[in-house]
N, CA, C and O atoms as a MOPAC input file, in Angstrom:
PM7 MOZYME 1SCF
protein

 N     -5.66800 1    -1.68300 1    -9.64900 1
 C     -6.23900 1    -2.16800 1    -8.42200 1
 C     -7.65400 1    -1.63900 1    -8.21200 1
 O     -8.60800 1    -2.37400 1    -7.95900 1
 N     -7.73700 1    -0.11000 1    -8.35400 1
 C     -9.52600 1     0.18700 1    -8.31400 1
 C    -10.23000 1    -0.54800 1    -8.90400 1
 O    -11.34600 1    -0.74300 1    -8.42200 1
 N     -9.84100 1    -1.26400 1   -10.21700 1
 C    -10.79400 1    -2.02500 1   -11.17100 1
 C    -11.33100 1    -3.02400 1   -10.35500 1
 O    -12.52800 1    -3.31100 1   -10.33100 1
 N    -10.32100 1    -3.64000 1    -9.58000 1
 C    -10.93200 1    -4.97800 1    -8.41100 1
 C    -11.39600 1    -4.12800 1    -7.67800 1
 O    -10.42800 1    -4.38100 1    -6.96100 1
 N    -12.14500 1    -3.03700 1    -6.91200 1
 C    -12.04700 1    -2.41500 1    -5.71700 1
 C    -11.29000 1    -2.69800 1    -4.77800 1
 O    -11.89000 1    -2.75500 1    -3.70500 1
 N     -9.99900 1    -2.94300 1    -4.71200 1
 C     -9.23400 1    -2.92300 1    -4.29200 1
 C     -8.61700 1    -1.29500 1    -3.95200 1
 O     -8.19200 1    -0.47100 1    -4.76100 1
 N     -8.75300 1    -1.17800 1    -2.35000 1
 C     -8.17700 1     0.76000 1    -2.30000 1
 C     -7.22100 1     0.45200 1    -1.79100 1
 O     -7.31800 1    -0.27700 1    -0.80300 1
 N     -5.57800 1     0.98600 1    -2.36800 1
 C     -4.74300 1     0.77600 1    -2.23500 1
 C     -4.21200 1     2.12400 1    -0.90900 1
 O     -4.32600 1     3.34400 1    -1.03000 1
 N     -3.79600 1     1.55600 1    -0.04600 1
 C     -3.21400 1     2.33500 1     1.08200 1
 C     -1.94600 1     2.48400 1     1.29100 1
 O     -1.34300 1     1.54200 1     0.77700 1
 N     -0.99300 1     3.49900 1     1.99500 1
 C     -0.19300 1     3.58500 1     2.40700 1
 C      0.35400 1     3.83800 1     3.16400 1
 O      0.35000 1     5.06500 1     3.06900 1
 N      1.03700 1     3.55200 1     4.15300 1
 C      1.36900 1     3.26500 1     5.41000 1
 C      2.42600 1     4.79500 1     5.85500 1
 O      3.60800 1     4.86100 1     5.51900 1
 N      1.94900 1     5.54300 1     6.38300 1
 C      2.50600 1     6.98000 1     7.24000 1
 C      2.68900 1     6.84300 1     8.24300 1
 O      2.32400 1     5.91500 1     8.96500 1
 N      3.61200 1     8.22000 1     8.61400 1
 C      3.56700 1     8.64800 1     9.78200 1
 C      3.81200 1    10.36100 1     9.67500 1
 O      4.14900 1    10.95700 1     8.65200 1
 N      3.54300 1    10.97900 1    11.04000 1
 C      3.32300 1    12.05600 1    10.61500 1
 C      2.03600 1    13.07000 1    10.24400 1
 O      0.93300 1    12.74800 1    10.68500 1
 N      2.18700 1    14.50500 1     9.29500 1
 C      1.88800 1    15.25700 1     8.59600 1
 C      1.73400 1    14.93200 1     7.51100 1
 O      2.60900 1    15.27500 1     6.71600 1
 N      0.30900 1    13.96300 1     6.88900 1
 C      0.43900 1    13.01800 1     5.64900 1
 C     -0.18400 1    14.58000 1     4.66900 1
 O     -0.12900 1    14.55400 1     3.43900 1
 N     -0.65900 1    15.64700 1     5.30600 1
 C     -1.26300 1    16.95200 1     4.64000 1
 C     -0.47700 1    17.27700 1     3.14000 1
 O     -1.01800 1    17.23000 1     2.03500 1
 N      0.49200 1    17.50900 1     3.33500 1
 C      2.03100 1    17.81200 1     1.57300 1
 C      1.91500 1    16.43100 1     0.96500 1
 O      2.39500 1    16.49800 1    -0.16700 1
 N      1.54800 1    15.38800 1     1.18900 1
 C      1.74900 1    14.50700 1     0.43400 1
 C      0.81400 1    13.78600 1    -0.18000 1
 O      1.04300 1    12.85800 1    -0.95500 1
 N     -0.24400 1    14.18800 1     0.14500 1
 C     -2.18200 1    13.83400 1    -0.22400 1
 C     -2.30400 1    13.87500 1    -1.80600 1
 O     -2.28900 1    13.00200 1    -2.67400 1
 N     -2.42100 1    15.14100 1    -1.81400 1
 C     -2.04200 1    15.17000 1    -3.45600 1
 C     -1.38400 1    14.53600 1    -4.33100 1
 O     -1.94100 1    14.28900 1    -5.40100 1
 N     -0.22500 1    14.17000 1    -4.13200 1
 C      0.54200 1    13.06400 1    -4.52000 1
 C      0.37200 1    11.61300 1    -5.03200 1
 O      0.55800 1    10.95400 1    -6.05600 1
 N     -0.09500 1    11.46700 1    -3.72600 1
 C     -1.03700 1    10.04700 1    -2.96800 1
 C     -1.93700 1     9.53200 1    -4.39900 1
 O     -1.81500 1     8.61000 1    -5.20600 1
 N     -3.02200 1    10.83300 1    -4.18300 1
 C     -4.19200 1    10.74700 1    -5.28600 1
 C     -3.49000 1    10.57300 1    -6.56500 1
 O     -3.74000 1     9.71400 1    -7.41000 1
 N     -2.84300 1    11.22200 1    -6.60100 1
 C     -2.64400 1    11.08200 1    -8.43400 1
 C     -1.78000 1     9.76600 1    -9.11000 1
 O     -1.67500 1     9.22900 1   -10.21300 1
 N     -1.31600 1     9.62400 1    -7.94400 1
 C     -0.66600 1     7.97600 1    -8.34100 1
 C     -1.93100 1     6.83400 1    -7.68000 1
 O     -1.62500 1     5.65800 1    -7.48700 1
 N     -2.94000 1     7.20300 1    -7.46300 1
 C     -3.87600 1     6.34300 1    -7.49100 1
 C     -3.79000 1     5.65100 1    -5.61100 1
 O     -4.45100 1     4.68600 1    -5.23000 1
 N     -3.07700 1     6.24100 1    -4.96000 1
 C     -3.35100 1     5.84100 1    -3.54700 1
 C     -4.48200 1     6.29800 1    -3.14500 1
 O     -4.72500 1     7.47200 1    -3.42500 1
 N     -5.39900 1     5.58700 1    -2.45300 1
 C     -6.34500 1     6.39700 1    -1.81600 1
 C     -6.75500 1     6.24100 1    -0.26900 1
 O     -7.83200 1     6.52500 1     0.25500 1
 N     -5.74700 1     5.78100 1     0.23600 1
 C     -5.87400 1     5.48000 1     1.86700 1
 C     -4.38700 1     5.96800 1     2.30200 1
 O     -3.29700 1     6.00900 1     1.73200 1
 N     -4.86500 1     6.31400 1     3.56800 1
 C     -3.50500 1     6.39400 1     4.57500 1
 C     -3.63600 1     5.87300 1     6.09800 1
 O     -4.63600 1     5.91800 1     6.81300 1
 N     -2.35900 1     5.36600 1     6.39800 1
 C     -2.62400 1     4.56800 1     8.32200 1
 C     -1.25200 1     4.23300 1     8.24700 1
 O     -0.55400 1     3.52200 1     7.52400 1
 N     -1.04400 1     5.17800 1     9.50100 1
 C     -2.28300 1     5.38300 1    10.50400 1
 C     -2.46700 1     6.88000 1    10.50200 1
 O     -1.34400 1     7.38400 1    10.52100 1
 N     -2.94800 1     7.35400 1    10.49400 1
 C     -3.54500 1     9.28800 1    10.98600 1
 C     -3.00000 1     9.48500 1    12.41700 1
 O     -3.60400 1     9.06200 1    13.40200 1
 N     -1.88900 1    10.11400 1    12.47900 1
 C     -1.46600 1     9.91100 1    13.72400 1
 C     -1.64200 1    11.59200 1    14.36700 1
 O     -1.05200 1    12.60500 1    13.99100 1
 N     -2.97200 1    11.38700 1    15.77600 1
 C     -3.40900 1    12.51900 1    16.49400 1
 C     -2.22300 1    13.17900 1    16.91100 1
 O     -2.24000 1    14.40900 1    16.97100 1
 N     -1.22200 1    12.56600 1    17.20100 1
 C      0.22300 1    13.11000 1    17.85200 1
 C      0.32800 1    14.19300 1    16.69700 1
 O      0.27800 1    15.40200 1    16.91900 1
 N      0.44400 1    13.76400 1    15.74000 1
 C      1.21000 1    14.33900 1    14.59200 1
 C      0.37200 1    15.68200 1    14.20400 1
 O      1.01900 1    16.21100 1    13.30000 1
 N     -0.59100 1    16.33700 1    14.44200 1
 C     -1.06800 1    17.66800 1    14.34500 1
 C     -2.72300 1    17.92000 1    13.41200 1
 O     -3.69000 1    18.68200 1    13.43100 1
 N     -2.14300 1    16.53400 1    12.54900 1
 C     -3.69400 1    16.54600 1    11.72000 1
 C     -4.84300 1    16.32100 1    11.78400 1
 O     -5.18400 1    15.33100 1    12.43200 1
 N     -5.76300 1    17.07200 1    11.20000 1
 C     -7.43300 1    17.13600 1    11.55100 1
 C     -7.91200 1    16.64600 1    10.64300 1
 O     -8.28300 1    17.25000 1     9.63700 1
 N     -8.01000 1    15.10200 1    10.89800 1
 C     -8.89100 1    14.20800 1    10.20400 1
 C    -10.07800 1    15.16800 1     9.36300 1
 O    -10.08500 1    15.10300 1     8.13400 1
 N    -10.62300 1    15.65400 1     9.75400 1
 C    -11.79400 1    16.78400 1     9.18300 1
 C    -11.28700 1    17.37600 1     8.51000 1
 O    -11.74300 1    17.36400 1     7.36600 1
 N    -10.29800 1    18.07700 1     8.72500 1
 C     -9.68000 1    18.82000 1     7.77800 1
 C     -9.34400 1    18.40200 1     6.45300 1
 O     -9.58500 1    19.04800 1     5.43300 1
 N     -8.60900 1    16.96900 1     6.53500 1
 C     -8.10300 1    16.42600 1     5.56800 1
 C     -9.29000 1    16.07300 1     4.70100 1
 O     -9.27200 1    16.46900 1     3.53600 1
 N    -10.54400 1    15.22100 1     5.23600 1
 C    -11.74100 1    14.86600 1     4.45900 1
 C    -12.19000 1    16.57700 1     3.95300 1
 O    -11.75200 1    16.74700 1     2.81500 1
 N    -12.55800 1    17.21600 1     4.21400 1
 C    -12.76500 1    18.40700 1     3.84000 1
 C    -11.67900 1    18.30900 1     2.11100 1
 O    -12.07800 1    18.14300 1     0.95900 1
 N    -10.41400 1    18.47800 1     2.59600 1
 C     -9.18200 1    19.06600 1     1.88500 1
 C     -9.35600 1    17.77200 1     0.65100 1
 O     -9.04200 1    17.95400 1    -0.52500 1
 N     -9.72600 1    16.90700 1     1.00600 1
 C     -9.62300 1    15.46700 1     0.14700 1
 C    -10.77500 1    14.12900 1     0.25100 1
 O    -10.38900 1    13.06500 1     0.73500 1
 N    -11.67700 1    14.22800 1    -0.06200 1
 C    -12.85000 1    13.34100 1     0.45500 1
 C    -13.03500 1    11.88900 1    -0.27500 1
 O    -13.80500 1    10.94400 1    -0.09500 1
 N    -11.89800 1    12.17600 1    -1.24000 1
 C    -12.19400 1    10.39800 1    -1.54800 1
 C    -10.62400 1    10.17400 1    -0.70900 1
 O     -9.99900 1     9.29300 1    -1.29900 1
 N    -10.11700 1    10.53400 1     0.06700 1
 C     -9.14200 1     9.97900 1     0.60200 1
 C     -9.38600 1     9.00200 1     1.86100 1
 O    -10.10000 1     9.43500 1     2.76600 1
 N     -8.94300 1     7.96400 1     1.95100 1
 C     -9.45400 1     7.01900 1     3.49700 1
 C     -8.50600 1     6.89200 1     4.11800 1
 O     -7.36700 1     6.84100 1     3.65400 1
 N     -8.87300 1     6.80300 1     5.51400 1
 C     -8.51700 1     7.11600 1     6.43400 1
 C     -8.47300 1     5.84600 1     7.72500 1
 O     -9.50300 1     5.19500 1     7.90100 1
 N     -7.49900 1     5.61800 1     8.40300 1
 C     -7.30900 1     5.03900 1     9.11000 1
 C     -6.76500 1     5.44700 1    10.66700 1
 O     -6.42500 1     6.53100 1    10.19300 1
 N     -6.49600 1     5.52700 1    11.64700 1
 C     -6.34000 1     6.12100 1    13.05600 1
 C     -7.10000 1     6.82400 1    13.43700 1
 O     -8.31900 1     6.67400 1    13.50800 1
 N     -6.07100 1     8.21400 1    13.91100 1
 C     -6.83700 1     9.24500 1    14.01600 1
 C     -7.11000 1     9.42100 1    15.92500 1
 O     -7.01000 1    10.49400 1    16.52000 1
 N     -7.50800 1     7.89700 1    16.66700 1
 C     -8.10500 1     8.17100 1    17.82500 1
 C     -6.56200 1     8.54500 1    19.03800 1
 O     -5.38200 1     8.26900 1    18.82400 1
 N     -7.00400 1     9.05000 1    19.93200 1
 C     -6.11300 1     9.79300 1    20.52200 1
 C     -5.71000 1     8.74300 1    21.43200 1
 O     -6.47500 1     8.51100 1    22.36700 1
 N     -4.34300 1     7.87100 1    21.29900 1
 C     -4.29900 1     6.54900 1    22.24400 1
 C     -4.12200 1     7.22600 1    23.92700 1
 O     -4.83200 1     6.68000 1    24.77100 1
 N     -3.27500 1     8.29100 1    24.37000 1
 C     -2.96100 1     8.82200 1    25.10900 1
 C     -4.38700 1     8.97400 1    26.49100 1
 O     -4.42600 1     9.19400 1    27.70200 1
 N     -5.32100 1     8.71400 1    25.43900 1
 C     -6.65600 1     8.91100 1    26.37300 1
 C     -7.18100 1     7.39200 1    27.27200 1
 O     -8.01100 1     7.18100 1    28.15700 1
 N     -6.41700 1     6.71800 1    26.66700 1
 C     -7.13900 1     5.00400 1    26.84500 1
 C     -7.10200 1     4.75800 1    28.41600 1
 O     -8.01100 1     4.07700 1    28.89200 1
 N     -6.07400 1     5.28700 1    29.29200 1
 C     -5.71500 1     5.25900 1    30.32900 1
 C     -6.04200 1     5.94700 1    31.14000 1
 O     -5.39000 1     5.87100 1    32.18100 1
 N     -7.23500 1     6.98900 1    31.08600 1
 C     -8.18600 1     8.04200 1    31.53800 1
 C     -9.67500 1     7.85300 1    31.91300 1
 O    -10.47800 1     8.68700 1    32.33100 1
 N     -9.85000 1     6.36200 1    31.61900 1
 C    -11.03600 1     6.10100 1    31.82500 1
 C    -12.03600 1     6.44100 1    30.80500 1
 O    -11.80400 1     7.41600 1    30.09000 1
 N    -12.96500 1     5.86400 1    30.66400 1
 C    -14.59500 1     5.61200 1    29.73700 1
 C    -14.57500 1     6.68000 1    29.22100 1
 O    -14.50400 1     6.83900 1    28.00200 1
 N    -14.63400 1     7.58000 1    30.05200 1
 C    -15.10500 1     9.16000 1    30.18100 1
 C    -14.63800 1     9.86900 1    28.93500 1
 O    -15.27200 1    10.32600 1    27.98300 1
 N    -13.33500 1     9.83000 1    29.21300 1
 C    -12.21000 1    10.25700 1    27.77600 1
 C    -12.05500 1     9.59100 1    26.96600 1
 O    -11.53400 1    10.17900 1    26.01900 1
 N    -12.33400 1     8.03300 1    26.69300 1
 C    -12.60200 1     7.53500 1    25.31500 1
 C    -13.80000 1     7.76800 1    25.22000 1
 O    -14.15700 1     7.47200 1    24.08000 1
 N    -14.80100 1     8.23000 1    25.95000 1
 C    -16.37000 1     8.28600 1    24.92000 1
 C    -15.91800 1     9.59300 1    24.26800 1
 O    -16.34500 1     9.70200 1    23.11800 1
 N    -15.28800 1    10.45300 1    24.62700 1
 C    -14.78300 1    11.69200 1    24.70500 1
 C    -14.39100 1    12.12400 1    23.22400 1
 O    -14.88100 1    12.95300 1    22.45700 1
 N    -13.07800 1    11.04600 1    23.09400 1
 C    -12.40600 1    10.79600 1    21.77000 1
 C    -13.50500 1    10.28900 1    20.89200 1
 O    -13.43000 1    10.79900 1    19.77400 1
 N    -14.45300 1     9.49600 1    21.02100 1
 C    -14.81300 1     8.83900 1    19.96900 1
 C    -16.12000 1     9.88600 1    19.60300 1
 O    -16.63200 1     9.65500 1    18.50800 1
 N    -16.61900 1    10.82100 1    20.25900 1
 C    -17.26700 1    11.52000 1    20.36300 1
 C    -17.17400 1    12.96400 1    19.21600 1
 O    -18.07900 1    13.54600 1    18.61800 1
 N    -15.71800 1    13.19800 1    19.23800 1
 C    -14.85200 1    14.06800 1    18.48200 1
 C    -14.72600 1    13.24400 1    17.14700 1
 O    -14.71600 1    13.91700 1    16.11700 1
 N    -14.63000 1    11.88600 1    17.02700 1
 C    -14.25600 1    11.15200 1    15.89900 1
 C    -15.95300 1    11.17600 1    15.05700 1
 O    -16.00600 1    11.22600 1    13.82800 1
 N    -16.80000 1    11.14800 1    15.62300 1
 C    -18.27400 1    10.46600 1    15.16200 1
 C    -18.41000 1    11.31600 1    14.20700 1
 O    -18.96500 1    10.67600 1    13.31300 1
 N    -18.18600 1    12.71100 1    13.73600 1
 C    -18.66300 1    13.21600 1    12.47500 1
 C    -17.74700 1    12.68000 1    11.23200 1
 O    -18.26800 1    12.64900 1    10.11700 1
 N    -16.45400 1    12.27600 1    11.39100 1
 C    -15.61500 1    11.76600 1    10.69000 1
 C    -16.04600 1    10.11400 1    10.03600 1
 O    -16.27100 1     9.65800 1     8.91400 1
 N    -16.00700 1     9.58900 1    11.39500 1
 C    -16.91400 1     8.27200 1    11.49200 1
 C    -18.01700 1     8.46300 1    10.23800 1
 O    -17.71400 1     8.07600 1     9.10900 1
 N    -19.14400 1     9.00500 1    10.47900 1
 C    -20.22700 1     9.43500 1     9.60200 1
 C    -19.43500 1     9.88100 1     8.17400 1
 O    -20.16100 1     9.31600 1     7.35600 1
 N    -18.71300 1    10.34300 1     7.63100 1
 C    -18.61400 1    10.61500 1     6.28600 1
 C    -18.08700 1     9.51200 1     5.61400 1
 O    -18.20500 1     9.50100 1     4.38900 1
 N    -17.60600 1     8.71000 1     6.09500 1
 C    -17.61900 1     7.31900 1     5.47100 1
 C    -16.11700 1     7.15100 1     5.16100 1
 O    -15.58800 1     8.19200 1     4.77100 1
 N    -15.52900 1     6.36300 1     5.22200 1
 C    -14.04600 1     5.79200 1     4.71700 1
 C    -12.92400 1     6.58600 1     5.70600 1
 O    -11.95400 1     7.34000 1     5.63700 1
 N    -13.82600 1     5.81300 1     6.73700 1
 C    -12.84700 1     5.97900 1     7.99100 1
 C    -13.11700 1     5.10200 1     8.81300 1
 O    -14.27300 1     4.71300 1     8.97800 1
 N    -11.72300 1     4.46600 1     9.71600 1
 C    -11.55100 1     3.58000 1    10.67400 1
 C    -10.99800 1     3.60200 1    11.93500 1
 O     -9.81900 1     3.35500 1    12.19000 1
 N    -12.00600 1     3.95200 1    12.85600 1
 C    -10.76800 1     4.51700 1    14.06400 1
 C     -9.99900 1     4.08000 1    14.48700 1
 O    -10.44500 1     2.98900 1    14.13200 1
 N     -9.27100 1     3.86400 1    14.90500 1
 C     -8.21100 1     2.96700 1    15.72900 1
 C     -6.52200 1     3.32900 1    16.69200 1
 O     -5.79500 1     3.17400 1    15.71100 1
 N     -5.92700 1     3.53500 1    17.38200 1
 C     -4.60400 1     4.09100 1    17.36800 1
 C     -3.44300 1     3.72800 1    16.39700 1
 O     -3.57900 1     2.81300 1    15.58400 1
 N     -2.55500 1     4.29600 1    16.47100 1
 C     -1.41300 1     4.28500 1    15.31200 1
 C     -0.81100 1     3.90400 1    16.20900 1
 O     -0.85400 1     4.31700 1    17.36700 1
 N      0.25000 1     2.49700 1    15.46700 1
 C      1.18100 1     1.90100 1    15.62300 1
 C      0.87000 1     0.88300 1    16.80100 1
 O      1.23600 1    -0.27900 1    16.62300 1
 N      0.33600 1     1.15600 1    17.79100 1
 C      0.27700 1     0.26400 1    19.17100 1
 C     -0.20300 1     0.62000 1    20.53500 1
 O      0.04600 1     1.76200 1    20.92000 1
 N     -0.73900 1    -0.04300 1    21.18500 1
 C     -1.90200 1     0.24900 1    22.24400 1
 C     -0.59000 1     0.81800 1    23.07900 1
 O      0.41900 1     0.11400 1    23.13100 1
 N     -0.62800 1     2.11500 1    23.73300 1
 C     -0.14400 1     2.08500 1    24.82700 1
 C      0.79400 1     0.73400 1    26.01300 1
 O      0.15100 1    -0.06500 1    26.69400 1
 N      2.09000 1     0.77700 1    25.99800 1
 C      1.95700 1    -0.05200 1    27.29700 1
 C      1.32300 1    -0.34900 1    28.43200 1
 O      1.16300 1    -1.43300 1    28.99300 1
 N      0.87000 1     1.06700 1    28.80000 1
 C      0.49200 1     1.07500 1    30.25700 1
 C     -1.01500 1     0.85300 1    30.19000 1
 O     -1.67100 1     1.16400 1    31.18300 1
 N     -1.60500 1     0.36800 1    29.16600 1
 C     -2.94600 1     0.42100 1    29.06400 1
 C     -3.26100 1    -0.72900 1    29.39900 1
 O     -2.63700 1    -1.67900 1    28.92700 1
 N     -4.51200 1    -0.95700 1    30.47100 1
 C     -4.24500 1    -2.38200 1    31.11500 1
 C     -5.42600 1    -3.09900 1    29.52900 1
 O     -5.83600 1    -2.66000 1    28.45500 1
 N     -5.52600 1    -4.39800 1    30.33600 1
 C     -6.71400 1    -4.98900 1    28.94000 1
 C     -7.92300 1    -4.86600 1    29.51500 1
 O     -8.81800 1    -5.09900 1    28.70100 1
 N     -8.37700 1    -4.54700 1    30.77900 1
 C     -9.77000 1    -4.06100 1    31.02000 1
 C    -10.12000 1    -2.57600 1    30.66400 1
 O    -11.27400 1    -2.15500 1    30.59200 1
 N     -8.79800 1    -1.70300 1    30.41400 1
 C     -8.92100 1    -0.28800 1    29.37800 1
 C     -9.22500 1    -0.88700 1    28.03100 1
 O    -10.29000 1    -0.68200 1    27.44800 1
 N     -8.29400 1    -1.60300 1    27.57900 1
 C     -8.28900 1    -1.89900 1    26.01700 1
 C     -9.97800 1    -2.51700 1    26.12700 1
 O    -10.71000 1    -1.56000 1    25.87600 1
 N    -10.57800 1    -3.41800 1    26.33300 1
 C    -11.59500 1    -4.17400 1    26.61500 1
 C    -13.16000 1    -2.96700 1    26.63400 1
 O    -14.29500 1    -3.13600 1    26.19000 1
 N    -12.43500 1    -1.63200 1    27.45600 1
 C    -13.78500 1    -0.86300 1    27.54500 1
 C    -13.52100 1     0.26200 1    26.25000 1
 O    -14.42700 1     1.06400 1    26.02700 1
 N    -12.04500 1     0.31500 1    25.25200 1
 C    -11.55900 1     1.08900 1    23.96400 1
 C    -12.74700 1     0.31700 1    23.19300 1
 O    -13.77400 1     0.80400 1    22.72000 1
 N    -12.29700 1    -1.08300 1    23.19900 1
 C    -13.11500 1    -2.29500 1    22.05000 1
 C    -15.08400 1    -2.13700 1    22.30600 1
 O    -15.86600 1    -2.25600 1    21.36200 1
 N    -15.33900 1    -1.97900 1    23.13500 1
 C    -16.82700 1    -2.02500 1    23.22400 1
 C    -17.26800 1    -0.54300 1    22.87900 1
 O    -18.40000 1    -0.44200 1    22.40600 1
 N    -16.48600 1     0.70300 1    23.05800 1
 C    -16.56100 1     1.79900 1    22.99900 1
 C    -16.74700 1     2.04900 1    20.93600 1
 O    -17.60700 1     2.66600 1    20.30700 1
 N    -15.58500 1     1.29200 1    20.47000 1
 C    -15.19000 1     0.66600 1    19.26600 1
 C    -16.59200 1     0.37000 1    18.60600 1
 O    -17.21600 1     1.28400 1    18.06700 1
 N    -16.90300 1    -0.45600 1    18.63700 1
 C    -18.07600 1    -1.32600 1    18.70500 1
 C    -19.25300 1    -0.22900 1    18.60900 1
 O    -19.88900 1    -0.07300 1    17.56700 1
 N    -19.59900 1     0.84800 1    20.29600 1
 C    -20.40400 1     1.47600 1    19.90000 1
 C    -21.18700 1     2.31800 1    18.80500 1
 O    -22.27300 1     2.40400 1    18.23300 1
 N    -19.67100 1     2.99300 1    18.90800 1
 C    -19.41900 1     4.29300 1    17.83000 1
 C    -19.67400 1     3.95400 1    16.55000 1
 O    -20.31600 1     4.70300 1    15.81300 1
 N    -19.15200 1     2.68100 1    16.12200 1
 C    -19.09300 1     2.34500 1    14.47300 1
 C    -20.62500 1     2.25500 1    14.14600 1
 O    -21.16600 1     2.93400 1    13.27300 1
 N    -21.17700 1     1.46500 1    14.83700 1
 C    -22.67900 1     0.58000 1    14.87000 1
 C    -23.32900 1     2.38500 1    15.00100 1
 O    -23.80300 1     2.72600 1    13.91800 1
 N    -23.39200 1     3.21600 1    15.80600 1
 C    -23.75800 1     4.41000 1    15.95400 1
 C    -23.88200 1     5.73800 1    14.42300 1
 O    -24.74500 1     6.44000 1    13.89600 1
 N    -22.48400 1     5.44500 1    14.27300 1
 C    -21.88100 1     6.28900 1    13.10100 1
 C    -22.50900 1     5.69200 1    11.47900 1
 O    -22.79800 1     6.40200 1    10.51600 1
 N    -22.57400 1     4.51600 1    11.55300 1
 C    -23.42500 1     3.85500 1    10.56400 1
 C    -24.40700 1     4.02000 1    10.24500 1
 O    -24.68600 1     3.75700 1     9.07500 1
 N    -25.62800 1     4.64900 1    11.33300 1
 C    -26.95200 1     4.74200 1    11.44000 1
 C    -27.29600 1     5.99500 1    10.62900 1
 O    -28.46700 1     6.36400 1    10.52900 1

């Protein structure tokens, strides 16, 4: 699959940290979602593993807190953002209680950061 650039991912949950190594040597090189619940430091892991990619990571729990705390989150995400082969997003599913004018100000926030982190 690398030959096509094709990066083959695999779908976690959890403490993906014991199983990275693994991952790599059978030729996985993505994981999603990076779940903030679950204890791991995206940084850490790029640190620990830097051709590894990355998917989640953003803290959904915040979406319902207003602007403030997603600029907040994405703010914490932007050096990650910047090293490249990463995608923010929540794991598994938006909050219920998150109305769509939250989700709506997540997506433009979304939007910022990437276009930002790119530069």
């Amino acid at each position: 699959m690398l030959e096509k650039d094709i990066v083959p991912f695999v779908d976690t949950d959890g403490d993906v940290t014991l199983m990275v190594p693994w991952l790599l040597r059978e030729r996985i090189r993505g994981v999603l979602p990076l779940e903030r619940q679950a204890g791991v430091d995206g940084i850490d892991l790029r640190r620990a593993f830097p051709p590894l990619c990355l998917v989640g990571h953003f803290d959904k729990m915040v979406m319902d807190k207003g602007e403030e705390a997603m600029r907040n989150e994405f703010e914490r995400l932007l050096p990650l953002m910047r090293s490249g082969g990463f995608i923010p997003s929540v794991d598994h599913q938006t909050p219920p209680h998150v109305t769509v004018v939250q989700y709506r100000t997540f997506r433009r926030l979304l939007d910022e950061y990437t276009t930002a982190a790119a530069q």
